[in-house]
C-alpha positions in Angstrom: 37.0 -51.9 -22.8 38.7 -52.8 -25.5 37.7 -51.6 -29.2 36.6 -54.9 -30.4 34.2 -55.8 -27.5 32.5 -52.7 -27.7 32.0 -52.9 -31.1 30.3 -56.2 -30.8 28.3 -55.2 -27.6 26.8 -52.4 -30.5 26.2 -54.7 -32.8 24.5 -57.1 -30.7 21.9 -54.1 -29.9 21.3 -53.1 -33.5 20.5 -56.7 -34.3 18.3 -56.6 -31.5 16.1 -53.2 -31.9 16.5 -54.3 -35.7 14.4 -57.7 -35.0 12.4 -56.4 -31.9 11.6 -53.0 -33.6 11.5 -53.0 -37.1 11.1 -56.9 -37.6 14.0 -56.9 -40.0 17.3 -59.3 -39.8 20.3 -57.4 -40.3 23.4 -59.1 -41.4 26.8 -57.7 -40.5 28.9 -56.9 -43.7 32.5 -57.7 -43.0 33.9 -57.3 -46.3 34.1 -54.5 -48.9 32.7 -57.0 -51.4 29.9 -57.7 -49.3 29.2 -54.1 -48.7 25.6 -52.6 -49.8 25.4 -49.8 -52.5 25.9 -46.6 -51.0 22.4 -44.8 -51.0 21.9 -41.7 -53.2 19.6 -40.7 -50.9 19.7 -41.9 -47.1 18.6 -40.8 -43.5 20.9 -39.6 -40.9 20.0 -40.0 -37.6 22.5 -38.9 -35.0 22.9 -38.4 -31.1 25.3 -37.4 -28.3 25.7 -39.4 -25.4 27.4 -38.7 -22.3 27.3 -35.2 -21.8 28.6 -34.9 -25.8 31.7 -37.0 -25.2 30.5 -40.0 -27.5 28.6 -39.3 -30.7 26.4 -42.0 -32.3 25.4 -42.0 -36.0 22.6 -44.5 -37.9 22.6 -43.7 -41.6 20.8 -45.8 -43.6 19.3 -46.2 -47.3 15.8 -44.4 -48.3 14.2 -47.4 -48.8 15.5 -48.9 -45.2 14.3 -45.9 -43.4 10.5 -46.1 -45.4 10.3 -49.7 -44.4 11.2 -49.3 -40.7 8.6 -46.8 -40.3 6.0 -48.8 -41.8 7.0 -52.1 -39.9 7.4 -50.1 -36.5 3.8 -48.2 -37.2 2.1 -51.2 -38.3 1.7 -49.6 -41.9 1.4 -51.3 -45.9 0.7 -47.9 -47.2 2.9 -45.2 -48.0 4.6 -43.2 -44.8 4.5 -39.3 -44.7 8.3 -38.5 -45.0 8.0 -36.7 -41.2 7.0 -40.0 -39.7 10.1 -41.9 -41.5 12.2 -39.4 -39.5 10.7 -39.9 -36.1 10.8 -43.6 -36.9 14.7 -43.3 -37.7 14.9 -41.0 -34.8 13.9 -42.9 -32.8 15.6 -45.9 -34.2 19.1 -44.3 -33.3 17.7 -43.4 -29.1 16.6 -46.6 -28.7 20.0 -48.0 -30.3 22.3 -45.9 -27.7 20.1 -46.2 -24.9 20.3 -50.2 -25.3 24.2 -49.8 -25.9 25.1 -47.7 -22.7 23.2 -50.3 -20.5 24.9 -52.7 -22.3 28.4 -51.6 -21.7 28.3 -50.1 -18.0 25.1 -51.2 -17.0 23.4 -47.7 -17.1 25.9 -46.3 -14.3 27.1 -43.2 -16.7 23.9 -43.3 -19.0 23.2 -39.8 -20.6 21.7 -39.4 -23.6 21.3 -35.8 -26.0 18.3 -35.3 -28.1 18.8 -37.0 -31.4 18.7 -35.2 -34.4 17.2 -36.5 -38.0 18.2 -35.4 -41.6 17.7 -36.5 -45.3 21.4 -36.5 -46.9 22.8 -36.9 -50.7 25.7 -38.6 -51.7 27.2 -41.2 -49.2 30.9 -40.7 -49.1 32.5 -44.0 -47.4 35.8 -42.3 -47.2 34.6 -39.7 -45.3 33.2 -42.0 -42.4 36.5 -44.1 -42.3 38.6 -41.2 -41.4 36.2 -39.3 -39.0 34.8 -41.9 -36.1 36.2 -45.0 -34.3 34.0 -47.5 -35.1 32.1 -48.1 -38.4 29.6 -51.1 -38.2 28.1 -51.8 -41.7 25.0 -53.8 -42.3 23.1 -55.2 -45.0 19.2 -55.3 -44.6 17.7 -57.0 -47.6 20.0 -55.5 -50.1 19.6 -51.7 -48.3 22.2 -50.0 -46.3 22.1 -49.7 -43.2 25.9 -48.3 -41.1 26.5 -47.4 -37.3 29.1 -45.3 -36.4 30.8 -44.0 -33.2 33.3 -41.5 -32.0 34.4 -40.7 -29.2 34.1 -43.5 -27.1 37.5 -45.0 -25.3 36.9 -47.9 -27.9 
């Protein structure tokens, strides 16, 4: 499959677990210009897929990750950090679950266990050079980006 339809099969399941998840409406950024602040502080969520031949990455802002958790758990108050990271955890599972069935219909599905961290410093150069696929998105002014590698995009 070409890289440009795979790309847009992933981005048509982020903007669905987005809305059906998290209720939140992500818009794709296309330009630089357009592009979200890069988060001080931001949640990285990754996962390896097909017996670690693909790698999937959801990174988004703080404040992104704090207001998926308490939209997915139903929550106004303030989240305990550790349920943030299950939320985003989860968030990035769901995200290559949906894309796999997407893409082959669940015929080489395989997913690894997905991994959680707090990060400092977003380094956009970094995430250019290392995967084949970037997909950035801006979520009421918060940063949200998808990344792949590995795939035969």
């Amino acid at each position: 499959m070409e890289q440009e339809k795979t790309l847009q099969v992933l981005k048509e399941v982020i903007f669905s677990v987005f809305e059906t998840m998290f209720f939140l409406f992500p818009e794709a950024v296309e330009s630089e210009k357009d592009r979200p602040v890069n988060p001080d502080e931001y949640f990285r969520a990754f996962l390896y897929l097909n017996d670690n031949k693909w790698l999937l990455i959801l990174r988004g802002s703080e404040k992104l990750a704090d207001t998926m958790a308490k939209n997915f758990l139903g929550q106004e108050g303030p989240v305990d950090e550790a349920e943030v990271a299950d939320v985003f955890r989860e968030a990035v599972n769901v995200i290559a679950g949906n894309f796999l069935l997407k893409l082959d219909g669940g015929d080489r599905v395989s997913l690894g266990v997905p991994e959680v961290e707090k990060c400092r410093r977003f380094h956009r150069e970094e995430t250019v050079r290392e995967f084949d696929g970037d997909l950035v998105f801006n979520l009421g002014g918060e940063f949200c980006e998808v990344s792949i590698k590995g795939i035969d995009v």
